[in-house]
Backbone bond lengths (Angstrom), bond angles and torsions (degrees), N, CA, C in turn:
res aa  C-N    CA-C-N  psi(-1)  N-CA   C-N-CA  omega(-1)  CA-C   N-CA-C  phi
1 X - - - 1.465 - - 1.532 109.90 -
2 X 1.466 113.90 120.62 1.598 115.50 160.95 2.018 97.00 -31.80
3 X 1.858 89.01 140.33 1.503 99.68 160.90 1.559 93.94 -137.29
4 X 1.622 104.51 174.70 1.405 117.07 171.17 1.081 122.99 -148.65
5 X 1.415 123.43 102.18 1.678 116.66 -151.46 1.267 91.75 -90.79
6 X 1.308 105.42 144.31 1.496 119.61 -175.51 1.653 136.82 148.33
7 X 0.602 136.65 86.62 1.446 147.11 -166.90 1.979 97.41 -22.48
8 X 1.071 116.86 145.30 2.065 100.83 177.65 1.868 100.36 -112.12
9 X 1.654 107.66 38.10 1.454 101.96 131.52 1.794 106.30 -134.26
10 X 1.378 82.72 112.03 1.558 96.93 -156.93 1.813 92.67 -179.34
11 X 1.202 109.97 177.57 1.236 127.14 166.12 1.919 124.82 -67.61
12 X 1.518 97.61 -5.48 1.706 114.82 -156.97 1.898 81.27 -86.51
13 X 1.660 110.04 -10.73 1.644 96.76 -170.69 1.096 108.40 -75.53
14 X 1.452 139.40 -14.86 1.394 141.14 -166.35 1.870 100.72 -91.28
15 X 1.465 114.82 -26.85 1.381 110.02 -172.12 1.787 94.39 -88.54
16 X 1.359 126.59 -22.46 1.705 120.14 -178.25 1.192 97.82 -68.96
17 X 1.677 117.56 -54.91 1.447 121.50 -145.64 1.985 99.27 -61.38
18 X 1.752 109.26 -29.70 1.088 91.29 175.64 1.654 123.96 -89.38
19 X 1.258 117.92 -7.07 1.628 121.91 172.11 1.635 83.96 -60.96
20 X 1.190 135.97 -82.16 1.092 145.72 -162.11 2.019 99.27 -14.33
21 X 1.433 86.40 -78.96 1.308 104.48 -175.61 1.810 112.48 -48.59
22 X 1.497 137.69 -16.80 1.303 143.92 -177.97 1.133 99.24 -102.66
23 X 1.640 134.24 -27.86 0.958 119.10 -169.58 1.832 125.15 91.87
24 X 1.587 98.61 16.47 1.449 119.42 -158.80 1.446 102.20 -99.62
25 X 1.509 104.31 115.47 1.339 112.80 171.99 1.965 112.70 -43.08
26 X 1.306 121.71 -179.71 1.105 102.54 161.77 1.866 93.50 172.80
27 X 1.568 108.19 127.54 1.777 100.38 161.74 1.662 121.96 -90.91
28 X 1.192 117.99 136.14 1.286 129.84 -158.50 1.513 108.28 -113.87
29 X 1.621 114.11 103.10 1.626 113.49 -173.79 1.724 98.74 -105.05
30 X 1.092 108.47 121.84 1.718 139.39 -161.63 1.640 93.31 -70.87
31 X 1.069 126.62 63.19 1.446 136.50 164.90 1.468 109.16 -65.61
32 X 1.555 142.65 107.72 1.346 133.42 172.27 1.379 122.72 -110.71
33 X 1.413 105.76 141.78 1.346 97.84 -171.98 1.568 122.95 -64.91
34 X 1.471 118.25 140.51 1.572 134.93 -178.87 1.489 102.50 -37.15
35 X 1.574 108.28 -76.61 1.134 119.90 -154.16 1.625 97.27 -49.15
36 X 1.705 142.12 -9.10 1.433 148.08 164.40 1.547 103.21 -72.10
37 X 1.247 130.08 2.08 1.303 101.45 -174.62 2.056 109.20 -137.29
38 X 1.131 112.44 147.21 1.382 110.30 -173.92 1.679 111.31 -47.96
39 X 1.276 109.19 -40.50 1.732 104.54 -163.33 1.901 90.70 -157.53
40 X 1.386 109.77 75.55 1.151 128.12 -179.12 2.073 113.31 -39.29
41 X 1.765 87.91 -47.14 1.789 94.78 160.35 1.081 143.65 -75.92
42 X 1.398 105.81 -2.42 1.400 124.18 -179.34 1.754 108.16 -48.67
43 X 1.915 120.99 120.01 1.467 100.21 144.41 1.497 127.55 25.25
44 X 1.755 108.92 -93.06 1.331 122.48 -116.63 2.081 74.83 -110.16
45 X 0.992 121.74 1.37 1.203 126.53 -167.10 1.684 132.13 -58.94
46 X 1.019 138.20 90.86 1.391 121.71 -162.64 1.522 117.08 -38.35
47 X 1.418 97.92 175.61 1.398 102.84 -178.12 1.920 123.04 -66.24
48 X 1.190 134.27 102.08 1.085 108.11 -153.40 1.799 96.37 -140.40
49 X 1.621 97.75 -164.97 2.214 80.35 -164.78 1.506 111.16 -100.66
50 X 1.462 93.87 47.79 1.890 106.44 174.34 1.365 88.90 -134.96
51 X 1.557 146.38 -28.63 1.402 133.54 177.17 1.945 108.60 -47.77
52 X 1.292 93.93 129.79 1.276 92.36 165.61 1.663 134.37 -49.83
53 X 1.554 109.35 -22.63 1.303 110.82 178.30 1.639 113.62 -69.41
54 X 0.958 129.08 -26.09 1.442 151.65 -159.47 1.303 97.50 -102.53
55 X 1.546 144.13 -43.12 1.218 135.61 169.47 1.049 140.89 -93.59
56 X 1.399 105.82 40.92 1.601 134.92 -134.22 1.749 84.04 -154.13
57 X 1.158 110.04 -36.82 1.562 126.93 -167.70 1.659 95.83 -101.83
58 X 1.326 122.49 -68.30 1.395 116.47 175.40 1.516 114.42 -133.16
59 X 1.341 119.14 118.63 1.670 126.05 -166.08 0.756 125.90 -79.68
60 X 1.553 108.30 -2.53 1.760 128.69 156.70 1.528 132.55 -53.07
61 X 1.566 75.50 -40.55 1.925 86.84 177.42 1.258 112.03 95.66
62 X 1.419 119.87 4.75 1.689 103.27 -151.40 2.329 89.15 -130.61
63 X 1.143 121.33 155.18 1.601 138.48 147.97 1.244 107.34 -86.22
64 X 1.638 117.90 147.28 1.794 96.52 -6.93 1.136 106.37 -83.21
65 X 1.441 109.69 -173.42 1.909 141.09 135.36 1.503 105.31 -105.60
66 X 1.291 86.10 165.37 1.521 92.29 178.30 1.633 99.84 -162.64
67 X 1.560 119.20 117.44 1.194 148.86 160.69 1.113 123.73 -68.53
68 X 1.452 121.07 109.92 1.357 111.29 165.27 1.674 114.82 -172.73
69 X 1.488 114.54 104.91 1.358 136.47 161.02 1.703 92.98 97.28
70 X 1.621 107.63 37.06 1.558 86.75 172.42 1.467 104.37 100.54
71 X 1.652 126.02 -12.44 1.169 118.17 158.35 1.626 132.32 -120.15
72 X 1.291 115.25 152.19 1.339 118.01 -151.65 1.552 101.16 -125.17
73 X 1.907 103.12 107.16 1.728 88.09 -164.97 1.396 81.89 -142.32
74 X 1.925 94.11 153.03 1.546 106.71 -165.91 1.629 98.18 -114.05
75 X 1.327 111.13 -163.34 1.619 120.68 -176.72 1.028 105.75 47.86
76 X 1.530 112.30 136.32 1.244 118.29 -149.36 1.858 106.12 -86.14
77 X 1.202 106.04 -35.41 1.581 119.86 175.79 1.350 101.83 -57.88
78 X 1.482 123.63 -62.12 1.610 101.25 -168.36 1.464 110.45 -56.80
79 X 1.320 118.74 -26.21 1.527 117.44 -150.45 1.973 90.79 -75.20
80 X 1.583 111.25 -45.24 1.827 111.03 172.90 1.581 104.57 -55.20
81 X 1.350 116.14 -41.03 1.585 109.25 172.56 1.449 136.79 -59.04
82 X 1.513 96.16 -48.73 1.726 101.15 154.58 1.122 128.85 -45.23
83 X 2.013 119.71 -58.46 1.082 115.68 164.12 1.405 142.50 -36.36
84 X 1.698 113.50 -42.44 1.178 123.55 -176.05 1.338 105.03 -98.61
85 X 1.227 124.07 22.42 1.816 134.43 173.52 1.174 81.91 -95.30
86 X 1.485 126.24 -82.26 1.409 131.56 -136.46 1.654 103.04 -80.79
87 X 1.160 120.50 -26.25 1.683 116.56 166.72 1.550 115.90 -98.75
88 X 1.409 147.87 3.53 1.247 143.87 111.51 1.945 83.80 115.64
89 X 1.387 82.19 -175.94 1.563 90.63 169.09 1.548 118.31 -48.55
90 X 1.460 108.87 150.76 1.592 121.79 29.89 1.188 85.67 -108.03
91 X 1.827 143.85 -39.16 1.218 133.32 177.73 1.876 109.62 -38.88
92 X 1.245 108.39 -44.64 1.743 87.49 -165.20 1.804 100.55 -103.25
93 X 1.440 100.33 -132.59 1.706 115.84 171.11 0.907 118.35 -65.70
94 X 1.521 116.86 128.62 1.458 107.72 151.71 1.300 144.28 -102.28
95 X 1.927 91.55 -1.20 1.371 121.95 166.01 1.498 123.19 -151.56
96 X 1.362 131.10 -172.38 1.539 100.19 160.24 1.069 128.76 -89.79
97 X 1.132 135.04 49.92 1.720 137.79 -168.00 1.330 69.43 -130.53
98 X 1.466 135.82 -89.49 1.635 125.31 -165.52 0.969 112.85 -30.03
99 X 1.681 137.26 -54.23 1.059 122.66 -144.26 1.632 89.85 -94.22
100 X 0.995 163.28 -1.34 1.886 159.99 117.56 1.044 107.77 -42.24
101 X 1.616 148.70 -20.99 1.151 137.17 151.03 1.354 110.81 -74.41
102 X 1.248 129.57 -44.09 1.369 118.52 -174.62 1.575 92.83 -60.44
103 X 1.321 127.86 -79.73 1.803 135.94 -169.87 1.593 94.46 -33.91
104 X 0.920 117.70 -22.70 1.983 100.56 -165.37 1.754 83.00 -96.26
105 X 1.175 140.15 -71.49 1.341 123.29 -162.38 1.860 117.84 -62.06
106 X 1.259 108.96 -13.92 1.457 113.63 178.89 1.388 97.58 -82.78
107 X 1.581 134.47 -53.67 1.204 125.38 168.55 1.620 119.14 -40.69
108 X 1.271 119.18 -46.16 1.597 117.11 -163.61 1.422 79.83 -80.26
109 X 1.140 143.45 -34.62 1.814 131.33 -158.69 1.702 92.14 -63.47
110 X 1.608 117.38 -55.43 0.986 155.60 161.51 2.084 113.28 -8.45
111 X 1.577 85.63 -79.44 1.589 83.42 -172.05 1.806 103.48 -116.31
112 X 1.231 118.00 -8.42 1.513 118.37 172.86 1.905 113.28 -93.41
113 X 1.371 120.59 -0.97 1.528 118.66 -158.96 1.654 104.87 -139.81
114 X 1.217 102.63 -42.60 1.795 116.44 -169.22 1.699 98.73 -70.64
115 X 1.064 110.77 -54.01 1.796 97.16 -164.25 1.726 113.38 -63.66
116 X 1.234 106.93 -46.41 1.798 115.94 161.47 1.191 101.01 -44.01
117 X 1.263 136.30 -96.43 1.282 155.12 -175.59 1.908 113.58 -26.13
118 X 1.286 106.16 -32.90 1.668 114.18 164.76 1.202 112.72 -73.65
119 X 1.357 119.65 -56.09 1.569 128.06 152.16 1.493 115.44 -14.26
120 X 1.030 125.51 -70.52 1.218 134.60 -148.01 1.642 101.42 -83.70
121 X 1.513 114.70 -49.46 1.593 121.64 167.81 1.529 111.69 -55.17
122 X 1.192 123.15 -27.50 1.601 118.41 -170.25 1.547 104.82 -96.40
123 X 1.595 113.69 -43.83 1.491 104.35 170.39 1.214 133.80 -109.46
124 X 1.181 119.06 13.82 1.520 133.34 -176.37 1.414 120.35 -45.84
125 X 1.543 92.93 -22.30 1.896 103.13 -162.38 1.009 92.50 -117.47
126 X 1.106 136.38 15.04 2.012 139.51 179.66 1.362 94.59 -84.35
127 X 1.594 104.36 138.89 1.404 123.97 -178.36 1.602 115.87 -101.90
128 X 2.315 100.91 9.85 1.154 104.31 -175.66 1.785 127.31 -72.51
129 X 0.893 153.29 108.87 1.560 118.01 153.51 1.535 124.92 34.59
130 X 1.423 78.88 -113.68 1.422 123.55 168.91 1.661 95.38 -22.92
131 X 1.145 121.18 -76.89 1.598 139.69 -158.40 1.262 86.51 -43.98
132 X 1.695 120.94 -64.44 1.244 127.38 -154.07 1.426 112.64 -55.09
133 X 1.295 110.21 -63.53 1.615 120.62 159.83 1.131 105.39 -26.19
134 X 1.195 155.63 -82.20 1.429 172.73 168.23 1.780 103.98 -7.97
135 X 1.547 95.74 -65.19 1.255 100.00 177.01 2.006 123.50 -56.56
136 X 1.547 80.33 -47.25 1.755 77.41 178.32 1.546 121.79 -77.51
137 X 1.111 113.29 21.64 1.887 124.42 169.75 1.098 95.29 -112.36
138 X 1.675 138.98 -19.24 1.399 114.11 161.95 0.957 124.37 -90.27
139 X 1.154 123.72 -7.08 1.728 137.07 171.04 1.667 97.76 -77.51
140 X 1.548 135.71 -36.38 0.942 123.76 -169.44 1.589 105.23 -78.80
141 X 1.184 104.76 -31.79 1.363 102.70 178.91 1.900 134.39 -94.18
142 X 1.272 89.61 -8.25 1.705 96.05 166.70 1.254 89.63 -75.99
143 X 1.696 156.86 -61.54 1.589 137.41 -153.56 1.616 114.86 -23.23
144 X 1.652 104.79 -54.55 1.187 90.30 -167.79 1.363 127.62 -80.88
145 X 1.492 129.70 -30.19 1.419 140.98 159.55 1.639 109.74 -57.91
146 X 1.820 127.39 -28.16 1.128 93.05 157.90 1.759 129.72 -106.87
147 X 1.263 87.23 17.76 1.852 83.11 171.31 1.986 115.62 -92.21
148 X 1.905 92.82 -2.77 1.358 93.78 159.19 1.627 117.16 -43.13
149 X 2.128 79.68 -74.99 1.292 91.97 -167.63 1.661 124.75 -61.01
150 X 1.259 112.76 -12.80 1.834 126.02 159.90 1.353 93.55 -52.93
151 X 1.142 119.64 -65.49 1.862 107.02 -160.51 1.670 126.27 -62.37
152 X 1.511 87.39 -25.01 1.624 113.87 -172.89 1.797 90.38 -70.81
153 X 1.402 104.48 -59.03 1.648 96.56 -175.97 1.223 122.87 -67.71
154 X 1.358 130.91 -1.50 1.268 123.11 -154.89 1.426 85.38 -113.69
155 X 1.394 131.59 -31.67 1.695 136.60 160.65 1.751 103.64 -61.90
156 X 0.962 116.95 -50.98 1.468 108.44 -144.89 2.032 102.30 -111.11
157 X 1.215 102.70 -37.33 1.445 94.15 171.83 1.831 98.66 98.04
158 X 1.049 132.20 -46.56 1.542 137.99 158.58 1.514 109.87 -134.82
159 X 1.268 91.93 164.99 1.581 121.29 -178.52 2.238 115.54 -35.76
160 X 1.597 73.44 -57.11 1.970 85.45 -173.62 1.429 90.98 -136.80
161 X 1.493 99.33 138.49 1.570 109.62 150.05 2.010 118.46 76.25
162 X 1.450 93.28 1.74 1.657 96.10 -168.89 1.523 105.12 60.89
163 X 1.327 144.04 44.36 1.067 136.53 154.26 1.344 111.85 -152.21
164 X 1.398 121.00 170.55 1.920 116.57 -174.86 1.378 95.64 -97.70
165 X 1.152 98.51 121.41 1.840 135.63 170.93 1.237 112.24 -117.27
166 X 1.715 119.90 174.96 1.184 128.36 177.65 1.482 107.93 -69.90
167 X 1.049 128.04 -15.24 1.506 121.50 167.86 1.617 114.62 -60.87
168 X 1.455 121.90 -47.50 1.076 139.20 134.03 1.967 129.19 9.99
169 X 1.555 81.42 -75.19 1.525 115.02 -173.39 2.158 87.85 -72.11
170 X 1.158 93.99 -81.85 1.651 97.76 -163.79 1.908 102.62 -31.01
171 X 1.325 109.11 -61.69 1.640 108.03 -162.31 1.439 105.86 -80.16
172 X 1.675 140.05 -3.68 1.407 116.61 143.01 1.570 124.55 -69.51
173 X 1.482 105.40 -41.65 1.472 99.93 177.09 1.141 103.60 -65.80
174 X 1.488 151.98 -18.64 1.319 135.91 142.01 1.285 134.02 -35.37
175 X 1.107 95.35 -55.22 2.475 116.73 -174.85 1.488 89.21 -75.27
176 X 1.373 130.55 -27.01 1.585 126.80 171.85 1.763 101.83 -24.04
177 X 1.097 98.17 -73.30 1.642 119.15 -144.25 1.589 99.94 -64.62
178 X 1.376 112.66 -34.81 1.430 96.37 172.33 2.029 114.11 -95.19
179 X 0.988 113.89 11.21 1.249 133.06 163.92 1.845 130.30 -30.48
180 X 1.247 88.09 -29.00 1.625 114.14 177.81 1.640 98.40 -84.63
181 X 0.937 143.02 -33.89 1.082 153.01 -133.51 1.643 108.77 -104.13
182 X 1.762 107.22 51.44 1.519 111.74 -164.59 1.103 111.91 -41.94
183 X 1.560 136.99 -57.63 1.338 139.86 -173.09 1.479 117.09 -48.93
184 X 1.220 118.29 -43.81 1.355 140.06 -177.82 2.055 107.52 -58.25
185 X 1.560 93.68 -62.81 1.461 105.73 -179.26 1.945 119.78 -57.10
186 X 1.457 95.59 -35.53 1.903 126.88 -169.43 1.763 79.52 -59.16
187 X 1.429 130.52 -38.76 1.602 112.26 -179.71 1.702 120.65 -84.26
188 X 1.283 85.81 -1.17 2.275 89.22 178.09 1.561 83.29 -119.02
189 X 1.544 118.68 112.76 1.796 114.00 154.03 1.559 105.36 -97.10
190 X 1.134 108.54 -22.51 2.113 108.20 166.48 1.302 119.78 -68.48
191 X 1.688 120.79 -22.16 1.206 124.59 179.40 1.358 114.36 -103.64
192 X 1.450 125.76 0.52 1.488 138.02 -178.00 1.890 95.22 -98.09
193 X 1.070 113.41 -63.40 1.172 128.59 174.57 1.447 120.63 -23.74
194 X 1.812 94.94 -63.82 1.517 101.04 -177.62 1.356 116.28 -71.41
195 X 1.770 118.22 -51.00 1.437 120.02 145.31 1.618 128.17 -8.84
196 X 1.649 109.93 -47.09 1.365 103.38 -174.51 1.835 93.50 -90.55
197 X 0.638 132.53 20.86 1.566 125.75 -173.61 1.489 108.04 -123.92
198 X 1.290 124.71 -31.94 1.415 131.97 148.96 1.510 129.95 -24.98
199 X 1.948 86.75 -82.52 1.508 126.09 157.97 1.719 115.01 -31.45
200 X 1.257 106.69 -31.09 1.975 121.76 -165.33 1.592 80.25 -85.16
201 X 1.399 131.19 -41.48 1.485 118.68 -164.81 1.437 106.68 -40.29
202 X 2.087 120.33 136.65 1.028 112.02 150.25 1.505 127.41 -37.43
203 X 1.612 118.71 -48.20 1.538 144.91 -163.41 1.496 94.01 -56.65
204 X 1.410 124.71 -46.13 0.986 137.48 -146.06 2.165 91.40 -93.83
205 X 0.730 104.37 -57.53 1.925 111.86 177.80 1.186 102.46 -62.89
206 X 0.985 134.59 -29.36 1.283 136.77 -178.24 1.878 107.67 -77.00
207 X 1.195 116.93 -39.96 1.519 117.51 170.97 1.558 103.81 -84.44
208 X 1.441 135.24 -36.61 1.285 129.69 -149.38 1.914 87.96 -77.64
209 X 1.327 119.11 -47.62 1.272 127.23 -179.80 1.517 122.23 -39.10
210 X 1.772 103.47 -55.20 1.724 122.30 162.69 1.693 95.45 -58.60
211 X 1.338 138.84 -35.99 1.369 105.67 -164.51 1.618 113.07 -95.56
212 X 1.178 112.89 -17.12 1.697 135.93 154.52 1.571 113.68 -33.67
213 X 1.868 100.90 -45.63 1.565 106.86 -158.21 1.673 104.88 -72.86
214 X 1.430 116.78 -35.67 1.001 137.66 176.67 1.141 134.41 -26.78
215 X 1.139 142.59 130.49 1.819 129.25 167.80 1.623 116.35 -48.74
216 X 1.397 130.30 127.74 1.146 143.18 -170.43 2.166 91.42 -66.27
């Protein structure tokens, strides 16, 4: 059986939300991240991505992994890409032009959207200065990577192919993180829109619920 070690508030939510959506069984080993815990080496310590069992599994240190038939693959994007390689449309490829559109918009979600967008979820609520400053250079600088994807939706209606695919899946759980960020979002209504139509997925309530249940 596919597993996915990883706690699902973590990056492992983008690889459930799409089992969800295929219909793919899957066992789920509750890997949490270190930097969540007082003394990650401690004894009495849960399983987390400094335990030796886990870095033994990936030497990175980091969720997810993802197991399956003998292979052991990290980052969370390839692992939604694999998935939707090897189970095909309508979630993944249906040829290779899809599947380079899906890899090219998961990449830009990837390295043009995610690091701003982490920014903004980790310090948004900081009462620092400094923080604040911080925050409003990532707000200045997501505009232009997301009024891409505004233009892209307001032409195309989804990510790849006119239908919801794993391209889909990867660049909301991306736009997630800056999501809080009403002022910011109030300038994309094509990218709020589609966001809320994602979010409406059963596939999608069905993981957000498991990551709710979770220890904060």
């Amino acid at each position: 059986m596919l597993t996915i070690h990883g706690v699902t508030r973590s990056r492992a939510s983008r690889i459930i939300w799409l089992c969800h959506e295929i219909g793919l069984e899957f066992r789920q080993v509750p890997v949490i991240q270190a930097y969540r815990l007082p003394d990650p080496e401690a004894a009495d310590a849960p399983l987390n991505t400094r335990s030796p069992a886990f870095l033994r599994l990936s030497p990175a240190g980091a969720v997810p992994v993802l197991q399956d038939d003998g292979l052991v693959l990290s980052e969370s994007m390839a692992c939604t890409l694999y998935l939707a390689g090897k189970y095909g449309a309508p979630f993944g490829p249906a040829d290779a032009a899809e599947n380079a559109q899906m890899m090219q918009w998961s990449f830009y979600a990837a390295t043009a959207i995610e690091p701003d967008a982490l920014t903004l979820l980790f310090l948004s609520a900081s009462a620092k200065p400094d923080d604040r400053a911080i925050c409003e250079t990532a707000v200045e600088r997501l505009i232009r990577p997301l009024s891409v994807v505004e233009d892209h939706l307001n032409h195309h209606g989804q990510m790849v192919a006119g239908r919801f695919t794993v391209a889909d899946i990867n660049m909301a759980e991306v736009i997630r993180y800056a999501q809080g960020q009403a002022e910011l979002m109030a300038r994309f209504p094509a990218i709020s829109a589609w966001l809320s139509d994602c979010q409406a997925r059963p596939a999608f309530r069905k993981m957000w619920e498991a990551r709710l249940a979770e220890p904060e």
